[in-house]
N, C-alpha and C positions, 0 to 999 in steps of 0.2 A: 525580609519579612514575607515578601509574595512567593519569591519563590523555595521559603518553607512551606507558607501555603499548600503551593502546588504540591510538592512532595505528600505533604500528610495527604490531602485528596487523594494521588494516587493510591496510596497504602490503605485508605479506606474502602476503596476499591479491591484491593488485592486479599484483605481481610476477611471479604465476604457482605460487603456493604453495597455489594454492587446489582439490583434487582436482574430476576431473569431475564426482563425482555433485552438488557444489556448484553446479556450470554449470547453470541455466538459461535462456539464450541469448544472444543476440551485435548488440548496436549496428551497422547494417550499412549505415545511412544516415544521416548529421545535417546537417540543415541552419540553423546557428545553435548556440545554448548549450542544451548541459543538460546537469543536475547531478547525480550518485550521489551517495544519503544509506547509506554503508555501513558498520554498527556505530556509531561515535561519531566517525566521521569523514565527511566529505562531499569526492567526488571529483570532475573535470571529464570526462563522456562525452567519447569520439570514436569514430569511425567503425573497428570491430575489437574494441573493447570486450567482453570477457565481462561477461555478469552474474549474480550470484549468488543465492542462494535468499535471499530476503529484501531484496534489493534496493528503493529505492526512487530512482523517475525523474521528475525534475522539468524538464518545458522549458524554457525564455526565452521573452520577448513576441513574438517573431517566428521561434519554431524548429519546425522540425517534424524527426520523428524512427522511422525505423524498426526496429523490434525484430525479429529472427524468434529464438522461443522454441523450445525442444523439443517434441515430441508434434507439429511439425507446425502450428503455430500462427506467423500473425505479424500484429505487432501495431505498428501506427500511433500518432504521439502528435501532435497537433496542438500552438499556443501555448499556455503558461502551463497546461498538465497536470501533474497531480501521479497516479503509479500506483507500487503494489507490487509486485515480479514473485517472486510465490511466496509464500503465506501462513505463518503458523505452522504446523510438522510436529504439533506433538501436535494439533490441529484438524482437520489430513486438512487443509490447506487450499496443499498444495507445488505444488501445478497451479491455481492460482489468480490471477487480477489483481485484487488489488485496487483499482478506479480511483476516484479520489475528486473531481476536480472536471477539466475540461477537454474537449478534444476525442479522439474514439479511431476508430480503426476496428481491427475485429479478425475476420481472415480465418483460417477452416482452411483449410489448403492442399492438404492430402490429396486426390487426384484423386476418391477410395470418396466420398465425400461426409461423411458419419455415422460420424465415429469417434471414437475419443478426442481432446481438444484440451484445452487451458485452458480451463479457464471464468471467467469475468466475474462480479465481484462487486462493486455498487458500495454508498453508504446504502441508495438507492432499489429498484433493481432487481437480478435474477440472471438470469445463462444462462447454462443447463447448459451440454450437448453443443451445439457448433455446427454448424451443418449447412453455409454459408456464410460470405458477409461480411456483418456488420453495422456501423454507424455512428451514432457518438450522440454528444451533448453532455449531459455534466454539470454542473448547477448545486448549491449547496448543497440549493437548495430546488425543482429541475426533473431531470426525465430526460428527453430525446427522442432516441427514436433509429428507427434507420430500415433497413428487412428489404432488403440492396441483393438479396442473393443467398439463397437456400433461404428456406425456414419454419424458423421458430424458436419456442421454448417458455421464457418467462422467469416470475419467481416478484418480485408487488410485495412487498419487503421494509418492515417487519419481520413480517406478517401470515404471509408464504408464498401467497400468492394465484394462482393459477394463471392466464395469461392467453398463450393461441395469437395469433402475429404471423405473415401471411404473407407470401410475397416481395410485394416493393412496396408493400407499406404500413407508415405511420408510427405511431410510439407514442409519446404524452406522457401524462407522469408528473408534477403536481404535490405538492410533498409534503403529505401528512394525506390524501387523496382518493384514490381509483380511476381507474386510467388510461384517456384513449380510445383509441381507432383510428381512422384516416383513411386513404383510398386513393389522398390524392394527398401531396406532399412541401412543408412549410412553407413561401413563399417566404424566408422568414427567414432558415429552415434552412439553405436550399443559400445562403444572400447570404453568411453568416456561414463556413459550412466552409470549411477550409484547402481552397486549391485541389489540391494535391497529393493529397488523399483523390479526386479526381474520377478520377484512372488508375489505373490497374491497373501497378505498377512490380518492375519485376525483382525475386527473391531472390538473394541474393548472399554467404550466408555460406560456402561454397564458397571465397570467395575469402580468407577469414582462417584458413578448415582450418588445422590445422599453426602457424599462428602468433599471436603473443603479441602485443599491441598494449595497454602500460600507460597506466589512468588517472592524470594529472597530479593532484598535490594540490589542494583549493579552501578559501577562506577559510573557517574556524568556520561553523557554522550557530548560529542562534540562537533562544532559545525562541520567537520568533513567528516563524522561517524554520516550524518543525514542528508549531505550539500546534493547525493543524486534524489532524493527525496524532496528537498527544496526544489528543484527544477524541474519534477514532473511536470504532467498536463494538468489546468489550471482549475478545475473541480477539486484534485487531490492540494494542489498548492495552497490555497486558498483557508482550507483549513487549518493548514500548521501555522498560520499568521495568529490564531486564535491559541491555539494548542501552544505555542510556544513562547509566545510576546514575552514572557516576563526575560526568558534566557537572552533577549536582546539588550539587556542592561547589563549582561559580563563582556567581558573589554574582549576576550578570545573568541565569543558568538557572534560580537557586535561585528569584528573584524572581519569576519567569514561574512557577517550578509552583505556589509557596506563592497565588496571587491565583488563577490558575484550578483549584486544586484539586477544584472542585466538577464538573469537567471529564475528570479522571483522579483518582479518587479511592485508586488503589491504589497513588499516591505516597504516601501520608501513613506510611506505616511508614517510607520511606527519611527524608523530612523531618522527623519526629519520632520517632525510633527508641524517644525516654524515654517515649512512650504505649504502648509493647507490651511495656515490662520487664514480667517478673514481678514481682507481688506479695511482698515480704520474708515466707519462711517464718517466721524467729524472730519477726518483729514479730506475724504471726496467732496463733502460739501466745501468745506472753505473754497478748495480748491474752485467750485465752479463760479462760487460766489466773485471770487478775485476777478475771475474770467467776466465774469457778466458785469459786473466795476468800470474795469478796463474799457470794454465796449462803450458803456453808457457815456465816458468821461470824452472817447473819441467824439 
């Protein structure tokens, strides 16, 4: 029963029931699959797509995918990426991408250069305010990316480290270590990027203004469709304990949280609810009463 609930929620959302200040931006190019993981349901992108504050966007092995966001911001997704679009509210984090593994580029579009925009948060690395376009690949255990357009100012996560990149030069990030800089571009890098990040391609949300273009339903996700999701940093974790609770009642979710539990620890109250009863009042007091008995009889 709940989680029909959830299901119709979501589609009431996808329907058009979803107010604007939910809107944080619009699917305006797909080329191939990708997939909206939204609340406790997971829906199929297309092109017209709103998406909503907390969204998360997952390519296909051959997809690539354009976002343009609010504030001005748009945002590239190359194959097999996985990104958040908009953090948790109580975090300050509603202007945020969270990007977790794949390829991105992400351009302000703003003519002023220096304004507000999304920032980019991923394990490894943050950028703030964008000055331009940047372009990176993430790995679980790499970050490279690369200054195409303006300087930029990013922070090695999780120290905060301050480290100036400017245009045309590259930055790699191994994780546990301190990033370098280099002033030319990996061969590797440009073999491997989606070709589509090498243009500069229209905006086009102009064109779905005014209308509605709903996500189609997609099969169940499953706890290792989202197990690197469940393990991020614990801002982002924290929410999917709410966003998901009810899929801890199937026996194939359930099994997925109870083995990686050491991974999201702040399931353990949903999964064992009988470790955080309180303590039986009557049973402490008898208990002292016995005690105090005892003595007096001594």
């Amino acid at each position: 029963m709940l989680r029909g609930l959830a299901l119709l929620g979501a589609m009431w959302f996808v329907a058009g029931g979803a107010v604007a200040a939910d809107v944080v931006g619009t699917v305006t190019i797909l080329d191939g699959d990708a997939l909206i993981v939204r609340g406790a349901a997971r829906l199929r992108a297309a092109e017209g797509v709103r998406l909503l504050q907390g969204d998360i966007v997952e390519t296909g092995d051959q997809t690539f995918s354009q976002i343009e966001l609010v504030e001005h911001t748009v945002l590239e997704m190359g194959p097999r990426s996985k990104a958040m679009i908009g953090g948790p509210l109580r975090y300050k984090l509603e202007h945020t991408v969270y990007a977790l593994t794949g390829w991105f580029k992400l351009t302000n579009a703003r003519s002023e250069g220096n304004v507000r925009a999304f920032e980019l948060r991923s394990p490894l690395i943050e950028i703030g305010l964008l000055p331009g376009v940047v372009t990176m690949q993430l790995k679980p255990a790499e970050a490279v990316l690369f200054a195409e357009r303006g300087d930029l100012k990013l922070l090695e996560r999780p120290a905060g480290t301050p480290v100036g990149v400017r245009q045309g030069q590259t930055y790699r990030r191994p994780a546990g270590v301190r990033g370098t800089i280099t002033p030319a571009t990996p061969p590797a890098f440009v073999a491997e990027m989606p070709r589509a990040f090498r243009d500069s391609l229209p905006q086009r949300a102009e064109r779905f203004r005014g209308r509605e273009v709903a996500a189609r339903a997609a099969p169940d996700f499953s706890y290792a469709d989202v197990a690197l999701w469940l393990g991020t940093e614990s801002p982002f974790r924290r929410q999917f304990v709410e966003r998901w609770r009810v899929r801890a009642r199937e026996a194939e979710f359930r099994r997925g949280l109870v083995a990686g539990l050491r991974s999201h620890p702040e399931w353990d109250p949903v999964l064992f609810p009988e470790k955080y009863l309180p303590k039986p009042v009557a049973s402490a007091a008898s208990g002292a009463f016995r005690a105090a008995t005892t003595t007096a009889k001594r």
